[in-house]
C-alpha positions as CSV (number, residue, x, y, z in Angstrom):
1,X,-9.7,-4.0,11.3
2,X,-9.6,-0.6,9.6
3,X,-7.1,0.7,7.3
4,X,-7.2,4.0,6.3
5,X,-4.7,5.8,3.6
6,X,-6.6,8.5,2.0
7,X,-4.3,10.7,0.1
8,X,-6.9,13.8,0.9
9,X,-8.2,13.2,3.7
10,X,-11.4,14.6,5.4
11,X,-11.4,17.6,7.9
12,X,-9.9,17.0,11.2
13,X,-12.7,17.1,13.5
14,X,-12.6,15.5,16.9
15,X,-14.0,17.6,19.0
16,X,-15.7,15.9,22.3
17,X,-12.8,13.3,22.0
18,X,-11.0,12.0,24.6
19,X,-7.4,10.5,23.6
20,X,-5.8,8.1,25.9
21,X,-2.0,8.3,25.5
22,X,0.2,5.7,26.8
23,X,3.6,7.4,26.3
24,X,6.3,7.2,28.7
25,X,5.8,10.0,31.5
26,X,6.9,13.2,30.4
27,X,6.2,12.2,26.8
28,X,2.7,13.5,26.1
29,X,3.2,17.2,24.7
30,X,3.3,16.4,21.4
31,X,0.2,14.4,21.3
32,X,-1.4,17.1,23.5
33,X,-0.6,19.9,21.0
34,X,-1.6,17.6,17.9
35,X,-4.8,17.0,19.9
36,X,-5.5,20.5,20.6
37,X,-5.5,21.0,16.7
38,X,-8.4,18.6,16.3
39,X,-10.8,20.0,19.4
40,X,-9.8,16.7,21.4
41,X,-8.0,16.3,24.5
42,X,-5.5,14.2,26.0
43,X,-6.0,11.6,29.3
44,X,-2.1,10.4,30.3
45,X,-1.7,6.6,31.2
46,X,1.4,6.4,31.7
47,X,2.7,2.8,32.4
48,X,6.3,3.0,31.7
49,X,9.0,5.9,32.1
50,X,12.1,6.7,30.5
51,X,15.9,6.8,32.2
52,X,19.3,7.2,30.8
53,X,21.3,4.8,30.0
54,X,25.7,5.3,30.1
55,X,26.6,4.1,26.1
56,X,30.1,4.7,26.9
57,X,32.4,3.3,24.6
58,X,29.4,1.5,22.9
59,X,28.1,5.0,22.2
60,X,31.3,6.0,20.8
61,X,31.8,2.8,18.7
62,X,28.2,3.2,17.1
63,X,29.0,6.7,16.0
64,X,31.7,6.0,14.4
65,X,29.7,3.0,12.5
66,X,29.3,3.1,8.3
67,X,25.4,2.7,9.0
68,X,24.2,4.9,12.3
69,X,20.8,3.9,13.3
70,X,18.6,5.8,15.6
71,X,15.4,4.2,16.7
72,X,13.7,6.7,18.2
73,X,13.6,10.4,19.0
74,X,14.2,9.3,22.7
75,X,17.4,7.6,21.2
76,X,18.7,11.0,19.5
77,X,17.8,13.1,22.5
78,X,19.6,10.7,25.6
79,X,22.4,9.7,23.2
80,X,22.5,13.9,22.4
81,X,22.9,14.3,26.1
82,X,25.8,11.8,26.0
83,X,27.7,12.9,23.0
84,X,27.5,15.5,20.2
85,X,25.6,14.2,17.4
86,X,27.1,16.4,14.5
87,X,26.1,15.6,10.5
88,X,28.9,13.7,8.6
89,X,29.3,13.0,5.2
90,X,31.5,10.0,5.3
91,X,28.5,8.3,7.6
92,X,24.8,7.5,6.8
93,X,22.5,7.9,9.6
94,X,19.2,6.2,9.7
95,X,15.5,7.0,11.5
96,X,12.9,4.4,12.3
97,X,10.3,7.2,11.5
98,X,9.7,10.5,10.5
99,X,9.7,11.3,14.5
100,X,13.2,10.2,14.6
101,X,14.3,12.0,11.7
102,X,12.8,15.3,12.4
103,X,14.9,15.0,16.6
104,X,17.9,14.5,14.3
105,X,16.9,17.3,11.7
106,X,16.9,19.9,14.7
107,X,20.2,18.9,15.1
108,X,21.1,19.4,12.0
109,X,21.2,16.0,10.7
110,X,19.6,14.7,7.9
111,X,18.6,11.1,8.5
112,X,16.8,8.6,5.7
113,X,14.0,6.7,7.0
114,X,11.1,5.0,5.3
115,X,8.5,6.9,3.9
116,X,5.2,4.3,4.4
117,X,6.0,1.4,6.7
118,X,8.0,3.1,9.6
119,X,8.6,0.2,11.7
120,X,12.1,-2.1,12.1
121,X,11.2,-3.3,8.7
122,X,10.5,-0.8,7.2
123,X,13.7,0.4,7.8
124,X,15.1,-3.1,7.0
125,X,13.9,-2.8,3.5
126,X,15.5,0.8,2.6
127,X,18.1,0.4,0.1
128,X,20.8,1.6,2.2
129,X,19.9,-1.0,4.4
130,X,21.3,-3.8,1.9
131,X,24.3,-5.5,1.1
132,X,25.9,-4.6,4.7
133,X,28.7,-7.2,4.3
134,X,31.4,-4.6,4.1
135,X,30.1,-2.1,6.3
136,X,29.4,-1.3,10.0
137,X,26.4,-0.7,11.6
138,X,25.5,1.0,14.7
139,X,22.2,0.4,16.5
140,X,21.5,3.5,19.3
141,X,18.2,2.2,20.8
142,X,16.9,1.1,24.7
143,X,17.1,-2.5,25.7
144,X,13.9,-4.6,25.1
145,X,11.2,-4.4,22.5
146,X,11.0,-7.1,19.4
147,X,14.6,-6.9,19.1
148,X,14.0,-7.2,15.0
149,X,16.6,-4.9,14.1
150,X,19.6,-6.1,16.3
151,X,18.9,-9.3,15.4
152,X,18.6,-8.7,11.2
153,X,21.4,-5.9,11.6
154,X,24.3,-8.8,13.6
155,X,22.9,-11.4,10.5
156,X,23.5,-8.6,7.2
157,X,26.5,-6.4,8.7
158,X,30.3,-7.0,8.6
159,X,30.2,-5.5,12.5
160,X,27.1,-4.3,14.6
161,X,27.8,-2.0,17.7
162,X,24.6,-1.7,19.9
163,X,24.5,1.4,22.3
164,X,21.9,1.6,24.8
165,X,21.2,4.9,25.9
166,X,18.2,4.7,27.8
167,X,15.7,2.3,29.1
168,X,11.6,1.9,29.5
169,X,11.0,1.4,33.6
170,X,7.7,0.2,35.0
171,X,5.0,2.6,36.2
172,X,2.6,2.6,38.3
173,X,-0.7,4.5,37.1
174,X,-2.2,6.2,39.8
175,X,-5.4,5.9,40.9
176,X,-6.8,9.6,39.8
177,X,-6.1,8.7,35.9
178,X,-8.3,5.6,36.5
179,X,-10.9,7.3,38.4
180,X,-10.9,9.6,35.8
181,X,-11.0,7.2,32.5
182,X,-14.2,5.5,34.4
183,X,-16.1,9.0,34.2
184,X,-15.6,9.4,30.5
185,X,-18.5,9.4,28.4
186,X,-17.4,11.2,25.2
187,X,-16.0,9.2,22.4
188,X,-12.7,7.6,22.8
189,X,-9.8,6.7,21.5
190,X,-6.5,4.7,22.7
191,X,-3.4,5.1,21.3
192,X,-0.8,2.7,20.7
193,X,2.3,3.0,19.3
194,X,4.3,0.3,21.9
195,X,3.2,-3.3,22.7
196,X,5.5,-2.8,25.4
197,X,3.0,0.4,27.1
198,X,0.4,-1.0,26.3
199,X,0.6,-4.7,28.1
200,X,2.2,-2.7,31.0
201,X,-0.6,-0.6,31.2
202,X,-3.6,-3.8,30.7
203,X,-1.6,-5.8,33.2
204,X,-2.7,-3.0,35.9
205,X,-5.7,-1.8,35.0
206,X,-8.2,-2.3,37.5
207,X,-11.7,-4.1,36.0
208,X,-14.1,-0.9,36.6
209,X,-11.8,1.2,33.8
210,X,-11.6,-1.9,31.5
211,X,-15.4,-1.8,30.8
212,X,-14.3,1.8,29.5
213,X,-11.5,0.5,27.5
214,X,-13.3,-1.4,26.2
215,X,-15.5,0.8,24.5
216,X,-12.3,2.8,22.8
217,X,-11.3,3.2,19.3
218,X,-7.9,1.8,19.0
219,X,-5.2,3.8,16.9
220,X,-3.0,1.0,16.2
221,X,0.8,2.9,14.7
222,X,0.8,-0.8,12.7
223,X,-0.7,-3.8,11.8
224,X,1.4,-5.6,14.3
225,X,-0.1,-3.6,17.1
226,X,-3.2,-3.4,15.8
227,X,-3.4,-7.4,15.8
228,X,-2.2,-7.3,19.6
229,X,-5.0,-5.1,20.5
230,X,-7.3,-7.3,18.4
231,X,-5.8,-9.9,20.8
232,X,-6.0,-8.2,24.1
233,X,-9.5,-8.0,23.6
234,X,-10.4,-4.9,21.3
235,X,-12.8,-4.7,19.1
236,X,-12.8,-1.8,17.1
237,X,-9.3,-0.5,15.6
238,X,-8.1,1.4,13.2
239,X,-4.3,1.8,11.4
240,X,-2.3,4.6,11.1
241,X,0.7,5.2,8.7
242,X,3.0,5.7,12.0
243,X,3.1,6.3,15.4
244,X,3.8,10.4,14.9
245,X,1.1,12.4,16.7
246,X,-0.2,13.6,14.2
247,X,-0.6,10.6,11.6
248,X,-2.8,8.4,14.4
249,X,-5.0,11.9,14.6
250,X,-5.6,11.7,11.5
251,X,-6.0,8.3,11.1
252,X,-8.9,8.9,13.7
253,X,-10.4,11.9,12.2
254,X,-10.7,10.3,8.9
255,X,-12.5,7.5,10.6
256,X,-14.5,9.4,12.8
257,X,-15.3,11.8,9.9
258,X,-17.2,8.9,8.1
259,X,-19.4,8.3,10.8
260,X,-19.2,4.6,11.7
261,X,-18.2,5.2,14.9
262,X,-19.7,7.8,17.2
């Protein structure tokens, strides 16, 4: 596997590329403006899909937490829809990722979150994540995933209120997108970000568009996901610092900019 942190990195060139994305439905703007910077364009997979969750009282509890935790921008915009997110400065409030942060910057909140490793521990490690004995925690998230942070966050806090504001529902892919992966023969690139998307979308992919995947560049958003695509069967991968838009891009470009893999 590739890791890539240049602090200058090369021009972002990807034009020809294709990008698979394999965010929830309704998700893939962001990567399709970031690809339009660098000439590529974008090819939806969507496996999964996103629907609200009621938080309720548990919404209400985890606001009114010491420690407010949002763990992804999907968190701040369904709890948003749910309950006025407004800045407070007797409350901390934590982001997963620079994503995270910037949904709860346009709302006027400013949110610490790591700066390198933006995963669960990452966030684990920040320094207003220790010595929680005395103070409450509130986790706004989705049900599923790893699980790392509600189960660190019940062990270190004095109380941990979990709100579940939205959940990841099975998709199928329909057949077009497939038809339409197997007639690719530009350069590309699949990018994962969720081990979650991205066993939902292996488990239905028919065996004609796996000889295409095959061929892909994998942008793994960490080393974690870039050893369960080394797993599933990829071969060539590359890291990026997170699973914004625009860090896997670049992760890409820089790779793709020293010519080992055209």
């Amino acid at each position: 596997m590739s890791e890539l942190t240049r602090s200058n990195p090369l021009p972002a060139d990807l034009q020809g590329w294709t990008i698979l994305s394999l965010r929830p439905s309704g998700e893939h703007a962001p990567l399709r403006r970031a690809a339009a910077r660098h000439g590529a364009r974008v090819l939806a997979l969507s496996p999964l899909a996103l629907r609200p969750l009621a938080g309720n009282d548990a919404l209400e509890r985890a606001l009114a937490a010491d420690r407010i935790v949002f763990s992804s921008p999907a968190a701040v915009r369904f709890a948003g829809t749910q309950h006025a997110l407004t800045p407070s400065p007797e409350r901390v409030v934590l982001a997963v990722g620079a994503g995270t942060a910037a949904a709860l910057a346009s709302r006027g909140i400013t949110a610490v979150h790591p700066r390198q490793q933006m995963t669960s521990e990452g966030l684990l490690a920040l320094p207003e994540m220790q010595h929680l004995e005395s103070h409450s925690v509130g986790l706004i998230t989705a049900p599923g995933g790893r699980g790392v942070l509600a189960q660190s966050l019940r062990r270190r806090a004095r109380q941990l209120h979990v709100a579940e504001v939205y959940q990841r529902v099975a998709r199928t892919i329909r057949r077009d997108a497939w038809a339409n992966l197997e007639k690719i023969t530009a350069p590309l690139a699949l990018m994962v970000s969720s081990s979650e998307a991205l066993n939902a979308m292996l488990q239905q992919c028919p065996t004609s568009a796996r000889t295409t995947l095959d061929a892909a560049m994998v942008v793994a958003a960490s080393e974690r996901l870039g050893e369960e695509a080394r797993l599933a069967g990829f071969k060539h991968i590359v890291r990026a610092a997170s699973a914004r838009p625009s860090s896997m891009l670049q992760a890409l470009a820089e790779f793709h900019g020293e010519s080992r893999f055209r």
